[in-house]
C-alpha positions in Angstrom: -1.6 -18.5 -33.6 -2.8 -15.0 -32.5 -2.0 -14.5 -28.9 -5.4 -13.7 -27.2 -6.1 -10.7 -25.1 -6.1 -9.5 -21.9 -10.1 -9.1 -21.1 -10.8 -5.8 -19.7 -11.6 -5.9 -16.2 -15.8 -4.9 -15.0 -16.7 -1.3 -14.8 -18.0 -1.8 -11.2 -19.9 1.4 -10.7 -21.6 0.6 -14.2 -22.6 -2.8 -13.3 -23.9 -1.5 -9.8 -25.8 1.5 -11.4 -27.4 -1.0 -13.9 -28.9 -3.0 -11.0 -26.4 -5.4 -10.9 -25.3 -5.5 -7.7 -22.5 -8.8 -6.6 -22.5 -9.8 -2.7 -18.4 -9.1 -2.3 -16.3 -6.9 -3.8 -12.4 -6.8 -3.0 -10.6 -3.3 -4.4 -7.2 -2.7 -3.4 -3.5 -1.0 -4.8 -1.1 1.4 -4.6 -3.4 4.2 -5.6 -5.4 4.5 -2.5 -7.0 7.9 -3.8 -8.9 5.6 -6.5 -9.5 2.9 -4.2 -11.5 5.1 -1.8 -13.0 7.3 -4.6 -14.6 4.2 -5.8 -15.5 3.4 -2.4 -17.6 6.3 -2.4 -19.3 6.1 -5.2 -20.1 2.6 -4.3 -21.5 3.4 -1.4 -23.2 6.8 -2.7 -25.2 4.5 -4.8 -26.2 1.4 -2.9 -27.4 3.8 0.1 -29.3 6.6 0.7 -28.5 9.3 3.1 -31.5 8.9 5.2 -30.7 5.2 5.9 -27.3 5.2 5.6 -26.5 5.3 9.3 -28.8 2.3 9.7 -27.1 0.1 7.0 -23.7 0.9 6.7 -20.6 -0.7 9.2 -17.0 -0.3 9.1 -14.6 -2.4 10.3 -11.1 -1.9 10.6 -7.5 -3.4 11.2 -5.7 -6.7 10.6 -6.8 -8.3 13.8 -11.0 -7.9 13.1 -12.2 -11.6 13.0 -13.9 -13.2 10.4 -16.9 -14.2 12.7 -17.5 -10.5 13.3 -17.6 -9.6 9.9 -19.6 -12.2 9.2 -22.0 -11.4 11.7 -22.4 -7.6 10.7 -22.8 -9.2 6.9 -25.6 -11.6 7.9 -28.2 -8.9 9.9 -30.9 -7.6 7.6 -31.1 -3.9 6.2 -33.5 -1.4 7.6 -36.1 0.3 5.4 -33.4 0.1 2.4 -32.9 -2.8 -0.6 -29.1 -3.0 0.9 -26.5 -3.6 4.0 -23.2 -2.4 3.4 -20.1 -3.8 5.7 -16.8 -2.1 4.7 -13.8 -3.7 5.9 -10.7 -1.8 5.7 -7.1 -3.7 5.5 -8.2 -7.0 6.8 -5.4 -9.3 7.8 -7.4 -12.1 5.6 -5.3 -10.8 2.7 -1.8 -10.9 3.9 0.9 -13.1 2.2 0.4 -16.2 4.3 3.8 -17.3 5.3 5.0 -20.8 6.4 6.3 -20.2 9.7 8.6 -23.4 11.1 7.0 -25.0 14.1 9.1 -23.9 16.6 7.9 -20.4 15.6 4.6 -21.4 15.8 5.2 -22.1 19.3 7.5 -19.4 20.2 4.3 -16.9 19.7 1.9 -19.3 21.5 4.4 -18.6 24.6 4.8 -15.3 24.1 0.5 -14.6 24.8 0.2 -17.3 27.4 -0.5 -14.4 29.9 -2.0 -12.1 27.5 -4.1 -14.2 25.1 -4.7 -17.7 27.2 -7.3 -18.5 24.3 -5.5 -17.8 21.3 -2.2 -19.2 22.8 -4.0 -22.9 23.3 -6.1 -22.6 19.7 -2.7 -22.0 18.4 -0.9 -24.9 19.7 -4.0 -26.9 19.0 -3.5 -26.1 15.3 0.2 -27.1 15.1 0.0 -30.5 17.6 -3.2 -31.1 15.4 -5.6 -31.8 18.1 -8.8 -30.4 19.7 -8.4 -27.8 22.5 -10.7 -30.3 24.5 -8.0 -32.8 24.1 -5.0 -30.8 25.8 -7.5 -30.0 29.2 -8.1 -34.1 29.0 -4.8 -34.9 28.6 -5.7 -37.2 25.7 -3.5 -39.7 24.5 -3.4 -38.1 20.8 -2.3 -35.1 22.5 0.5 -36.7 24.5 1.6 -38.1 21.3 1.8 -35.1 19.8 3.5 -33.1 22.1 6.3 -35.9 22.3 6.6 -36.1 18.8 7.4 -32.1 18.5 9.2 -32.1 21.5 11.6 -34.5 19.8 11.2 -33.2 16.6 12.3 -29.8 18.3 15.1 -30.9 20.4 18.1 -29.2 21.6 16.1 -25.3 20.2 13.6 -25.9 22.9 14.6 -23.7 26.0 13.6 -25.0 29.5 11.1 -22.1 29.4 9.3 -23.2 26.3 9.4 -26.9 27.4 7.8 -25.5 30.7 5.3 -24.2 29.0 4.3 -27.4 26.9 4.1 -28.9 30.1 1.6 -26.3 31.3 -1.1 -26.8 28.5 -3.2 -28.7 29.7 -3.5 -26.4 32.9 -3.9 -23.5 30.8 -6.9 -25.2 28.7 -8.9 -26.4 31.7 -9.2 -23.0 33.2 -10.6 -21.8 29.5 -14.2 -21.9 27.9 -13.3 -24.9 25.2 -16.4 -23.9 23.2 -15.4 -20.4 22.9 -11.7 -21.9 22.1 -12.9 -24.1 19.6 -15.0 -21.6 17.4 -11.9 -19.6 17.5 -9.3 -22.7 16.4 -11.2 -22.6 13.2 -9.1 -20.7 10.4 -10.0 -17.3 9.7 -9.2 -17.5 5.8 -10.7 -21.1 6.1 -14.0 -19.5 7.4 -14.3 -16.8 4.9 -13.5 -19.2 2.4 -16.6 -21.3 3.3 -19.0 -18.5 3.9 -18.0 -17.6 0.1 -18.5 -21.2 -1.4 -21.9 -21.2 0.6 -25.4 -19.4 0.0 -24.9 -15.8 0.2 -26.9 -13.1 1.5 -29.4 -11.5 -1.4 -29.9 -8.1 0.6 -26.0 -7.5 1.7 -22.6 -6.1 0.1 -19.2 -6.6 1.3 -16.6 -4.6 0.4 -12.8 -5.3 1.4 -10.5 -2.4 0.7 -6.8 -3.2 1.4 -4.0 -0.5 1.0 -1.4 -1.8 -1.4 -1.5 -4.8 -3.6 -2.8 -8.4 -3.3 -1.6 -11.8 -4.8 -4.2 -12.7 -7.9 -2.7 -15.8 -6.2 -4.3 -15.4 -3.1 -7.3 -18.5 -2.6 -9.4 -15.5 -0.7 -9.0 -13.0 -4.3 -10.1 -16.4 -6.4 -13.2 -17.4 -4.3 -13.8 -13.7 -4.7 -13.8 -13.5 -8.1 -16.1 -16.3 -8.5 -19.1 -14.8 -6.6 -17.8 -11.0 -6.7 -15.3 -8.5 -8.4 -11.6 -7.9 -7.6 -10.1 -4.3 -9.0 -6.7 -3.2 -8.1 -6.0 0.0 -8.9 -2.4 0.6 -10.2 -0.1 3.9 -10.2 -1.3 5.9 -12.8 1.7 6.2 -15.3 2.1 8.5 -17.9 1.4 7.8 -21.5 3.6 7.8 -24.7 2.0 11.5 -25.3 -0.1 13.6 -23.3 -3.4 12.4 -25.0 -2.7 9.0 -24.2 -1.7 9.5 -20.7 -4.0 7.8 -18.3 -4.3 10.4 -15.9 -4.6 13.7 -18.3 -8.0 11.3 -19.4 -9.0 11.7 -15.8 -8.3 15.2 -15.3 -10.3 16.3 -18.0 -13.1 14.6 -17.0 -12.8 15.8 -13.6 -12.5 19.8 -15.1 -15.5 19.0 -17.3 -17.9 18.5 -14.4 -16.9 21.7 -13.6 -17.7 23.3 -16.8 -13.9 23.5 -17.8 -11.2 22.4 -20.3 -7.3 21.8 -19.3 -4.7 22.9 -22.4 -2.8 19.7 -22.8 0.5 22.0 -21.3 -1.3 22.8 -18.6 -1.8 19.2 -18.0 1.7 18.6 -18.2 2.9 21.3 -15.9 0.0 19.9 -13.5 1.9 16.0 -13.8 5.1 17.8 -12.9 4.2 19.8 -9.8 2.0 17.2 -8.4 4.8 13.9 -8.7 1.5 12.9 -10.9 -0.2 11.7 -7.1 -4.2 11.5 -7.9 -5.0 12.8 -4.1 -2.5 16.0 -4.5 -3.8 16.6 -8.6 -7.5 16.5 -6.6 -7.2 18.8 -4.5 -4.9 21.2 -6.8 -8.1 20.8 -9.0 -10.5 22.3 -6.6 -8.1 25.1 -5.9 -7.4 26.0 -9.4 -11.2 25.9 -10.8 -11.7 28.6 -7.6 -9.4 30.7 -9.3 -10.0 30.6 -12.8 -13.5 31.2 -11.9 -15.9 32.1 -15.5 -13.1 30.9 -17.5 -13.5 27.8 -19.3 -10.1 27.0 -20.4 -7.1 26.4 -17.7 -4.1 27.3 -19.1 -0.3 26.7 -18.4 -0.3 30.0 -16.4 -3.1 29.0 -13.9 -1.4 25.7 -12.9 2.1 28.1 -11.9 -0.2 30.6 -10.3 -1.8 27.8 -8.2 0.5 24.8 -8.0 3.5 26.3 -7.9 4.2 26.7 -3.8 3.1 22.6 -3.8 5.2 21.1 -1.4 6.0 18.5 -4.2 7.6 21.2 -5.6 9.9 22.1 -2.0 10.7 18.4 -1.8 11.8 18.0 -5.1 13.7 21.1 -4.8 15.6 19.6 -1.7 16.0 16.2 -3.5 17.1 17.7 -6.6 19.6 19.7 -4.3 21.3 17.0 -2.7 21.2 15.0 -5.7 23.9 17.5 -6.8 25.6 17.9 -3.5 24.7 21.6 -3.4 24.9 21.9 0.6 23.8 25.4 0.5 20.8 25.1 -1.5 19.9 21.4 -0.2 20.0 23.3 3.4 17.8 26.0 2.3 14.9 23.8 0.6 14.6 21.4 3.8 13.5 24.4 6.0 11.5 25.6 3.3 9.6 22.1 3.5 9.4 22.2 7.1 8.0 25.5 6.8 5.3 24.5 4.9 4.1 22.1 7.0 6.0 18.6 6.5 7.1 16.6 9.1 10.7 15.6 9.5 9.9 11.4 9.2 8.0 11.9 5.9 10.6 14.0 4.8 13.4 11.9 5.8 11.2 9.1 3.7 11.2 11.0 0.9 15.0 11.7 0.9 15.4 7.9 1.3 13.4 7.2 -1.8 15.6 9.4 -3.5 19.0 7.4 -2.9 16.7 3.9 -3.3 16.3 5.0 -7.4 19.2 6.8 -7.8 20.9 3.6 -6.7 18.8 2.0 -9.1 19.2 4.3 -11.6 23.1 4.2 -11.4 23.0 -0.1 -11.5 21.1 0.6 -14.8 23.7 2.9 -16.2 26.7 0.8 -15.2 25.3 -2.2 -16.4 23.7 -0.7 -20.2 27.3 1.3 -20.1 25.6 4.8 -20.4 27.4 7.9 -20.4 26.3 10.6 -18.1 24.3 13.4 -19.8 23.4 15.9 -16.9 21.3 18.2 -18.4 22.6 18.1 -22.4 19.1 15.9 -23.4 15.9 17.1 -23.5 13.5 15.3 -21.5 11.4 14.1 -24.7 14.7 12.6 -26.2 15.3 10.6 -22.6 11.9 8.9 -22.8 12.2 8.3 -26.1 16.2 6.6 -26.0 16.6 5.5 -22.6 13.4 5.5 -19.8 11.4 3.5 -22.5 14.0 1.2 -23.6 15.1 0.5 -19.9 11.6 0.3 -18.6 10.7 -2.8 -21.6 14.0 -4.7 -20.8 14.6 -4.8 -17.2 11.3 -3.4 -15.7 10.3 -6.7 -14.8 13.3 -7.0 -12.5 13.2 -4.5 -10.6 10.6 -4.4 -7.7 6.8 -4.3 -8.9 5.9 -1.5 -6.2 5.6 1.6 -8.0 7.3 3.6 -4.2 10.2 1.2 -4.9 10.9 1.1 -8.6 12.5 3.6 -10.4 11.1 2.9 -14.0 7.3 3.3 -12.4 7.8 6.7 -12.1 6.5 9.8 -14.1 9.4 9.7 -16.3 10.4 13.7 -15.4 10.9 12.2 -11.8 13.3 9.5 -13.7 14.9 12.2 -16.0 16.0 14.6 -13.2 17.5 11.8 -11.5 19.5 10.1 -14.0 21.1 13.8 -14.7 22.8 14.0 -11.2 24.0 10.6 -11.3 27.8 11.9 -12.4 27.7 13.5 -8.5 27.9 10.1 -6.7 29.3 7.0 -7.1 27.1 3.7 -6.6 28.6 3.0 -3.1 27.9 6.8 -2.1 24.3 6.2 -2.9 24.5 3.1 -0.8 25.9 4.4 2.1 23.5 7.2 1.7 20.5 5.2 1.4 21.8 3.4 4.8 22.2 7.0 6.8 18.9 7.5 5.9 17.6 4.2 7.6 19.5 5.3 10.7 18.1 8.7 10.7 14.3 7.4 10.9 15.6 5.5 13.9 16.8 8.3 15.5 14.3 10.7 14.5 11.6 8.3 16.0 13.5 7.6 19.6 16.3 10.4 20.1 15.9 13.4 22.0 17.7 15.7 19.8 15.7 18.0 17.4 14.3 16.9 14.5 15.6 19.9 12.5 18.5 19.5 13.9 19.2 16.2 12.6 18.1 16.3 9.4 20.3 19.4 9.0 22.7 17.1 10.0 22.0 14.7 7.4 21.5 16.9 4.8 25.2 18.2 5.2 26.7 14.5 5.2 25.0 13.4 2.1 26.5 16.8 0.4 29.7 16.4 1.3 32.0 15.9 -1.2 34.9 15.3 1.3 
């Protein structure tokens, strides 16, 4: 039986520049560079600029509610054919978690003084009863609180039990009406807005940073009335002409008249990490230099690229990687020169001991011998990132930041050749001091410099 393919996902920008335009869109992933690209081209074409300002909302944050967005949705467009409401990393989308009931409560407390309303709508959603019910003192709401106050027992502190006692205080001095829109669900609301007759003159357009469940009920009911896109790392291909991103490049040079030499492109990957917002912006930089000539070569990108602060970081990771103090010492200040601050850079150094940790597991385990620099980089893709990344890339974690195998394989190769300089509990240990770095850098006193000088020279030490 022929196993049936994948279907392509939409071209969204085609559909909407063909007239067909859906009333919800969801695009999200770990590329945010393509997410808001296609954002703007979204928006470039379904407004104009004179009526933009009239027709276009943003709304930001986990905490906007779903009545608010709906309201912006429902209000008619001024002299255009569409209303646009963009809503940026709405909490609708998180992983909804079970939390245990005495959680549940525990957080209800916790905003009694703060948040009276959302406290009561939130116990009114775990006792199962109407807010109305607590400021009457009903009997289903007396049954209900002694059924979780024995359910509960011996975990409930006299301060939460207080508090039970005090709900139907807290509810009487409250607008119930107000308390009662607000009980209702705010997944559970959007859900019914999208299983209900949608507006013919608005779009809604939910970008979240990172990736979302195909699970989730919200991305299903979307995909029924709308489109969902995430947009996924951009990995590198087998060869350059089937790489992904050089595709993208080239069409991105060719609007400017230009061609990029497949080793340019390379070089570019390289000195970039193979980010889409740092290849853009090297793009605009480099076509400014070349100026009248059509074809970039390998030359231009060294010219241009070559002071990236990719390069500075990978200098200082690549440094430390082989416990070269001296060296590792002088990159850091060469980052912080250019601009960097010390938490990012402390992140980055920690993502360095997260896959070299990984990387080391994977050797130990596939029994590989340590090659350091003896094997070209085309032979390592070829006999071991490949390989690896088909057997056991499913194991590791699917976020491209955390895995290892979903890097550009040079990123990989450098890595795996400085593995002989630690052993796998050195990484650990290293990977922890970085943890308690970012604590420190975010609360301590000291200087920044100072302490990452610091922890610069204790991940060298060979001692």
């Amino acid at each position: 039986m022929r196993q049936q393919q994948k279907k392509a996902p939409p071209n969204i920008l085609r559909e909407i520049q063909s007239n067909k335009v859906l009333p919800v869109y969801l695009l999200c992933g770990e590329e945010n560079f393509l997410v808001e690209g296609t954002l703007k081209q979204m928006l470039d074409h379904l407004l104009t600029p004179e009526t933009r300002d009239f027709n276009l909302s943003f709304l930001e944050g986990a905490d906007v509610p779903t009545q608010e967005i709906l309201s912006q949705v429902d209000t008619y467009p001024v002299m255009s054919e569409w209303r646009v409401v963009v809503v940026r990393d709405s909490g609708l989308f998180k992983a909804q978690q079970r939390q245990t009931p005495i959680t549940i409560l525990r957080n209800a407390f916790k905003i009694e003084t703060t948040d009276a309303e959302k406290s009561i709508s939130t116990m009114a959603k775990l006792l199962e009863v109407e807010p109305q019910k607590i400021a009457d003192q009903h009997f289903d709401f007396i049954i209900a609180i002694d059924a979780l106050v024995n359910e509960l027992g011996t975990r409930l502190t006299l301060e939460e039990r207080s508090f039970l006692e005090r709900l139907p205080q807290i509810a009487q001095q409250l607008d119930l009406y107000s308390t009662e829109i607000s009980a209702v669900d705010d997944v559970e609301l959007m859900l019914e807005w999208l299983q209900g007759d949608l507006p013919k003159n608005s779009v809604l357009i939910f970008t979240v940073r990172g990736t979302v469940s195909e699970r989730n009920r919200l991305v299903r009911a979307i995909e029924r009335v709308g489109r969902y896109r995430s947009f996924a790392p951009v990995e590198a291909g087998t060869s350059v002409n089937r790489d992904p991103l050089y595709i993208k490049v080239s069409e991105k040079f060719s609007e400017f008249g230009k061609q990029i030499a497949p080793r340019a492109f390379s070089q570019l990957r390289i000195r970039t990490g193979g980010d889409m917002h740092t290849i853009a912006e090297a793009i605009n930089k480099i076509v400014n230099f070349v100026g009248d000539k059509r074809q970039v070569d390998e030359q231009d990108i060294r010219n241009v690229v070559s002071q990236n602060t990719f390069d500075n970081i990978f200098d200082l990771t690549d440094a430390i990687g082989k416990r070269s103090t001296g060296q590792a010492l002088k990159s850091l200040h060469n980052v912080l020169a250019n601009g960097q601050e010390p938490i990012p850079v402390n992140a980055t150094i920690a993502r360095h001991f997260r896959f070299a940790l990984q990387a080391k597991l994977i050797t130990e385990k596939r029994g590989l011998r340590p090659f350091r620099g003896r094997m070209p980089l085309q032979d390592f893709i070829k006999n071991i990132f490949q390989p690896i990344t088909a057997e056991i890339g499913s194991v590791l974690p699917k976020s491209a930041t955390h895995n290892i195998l979903k890097q550009n394989p040079y990123v990989a190769y450098k890595i795996f050749q400085t593995l002989h300089a630690f052993t796998a509990e050195e990484l650990a240990a290293g990977l922890e001091k970085t943890l308690e770095v970012d604590t420190e850098l975010k609360t301590s006193q000291t200087d920044a410099i100072s302490i990452l000088e610091q922890l610069v020279y204790e991940l060298c030490d060979k001692s």
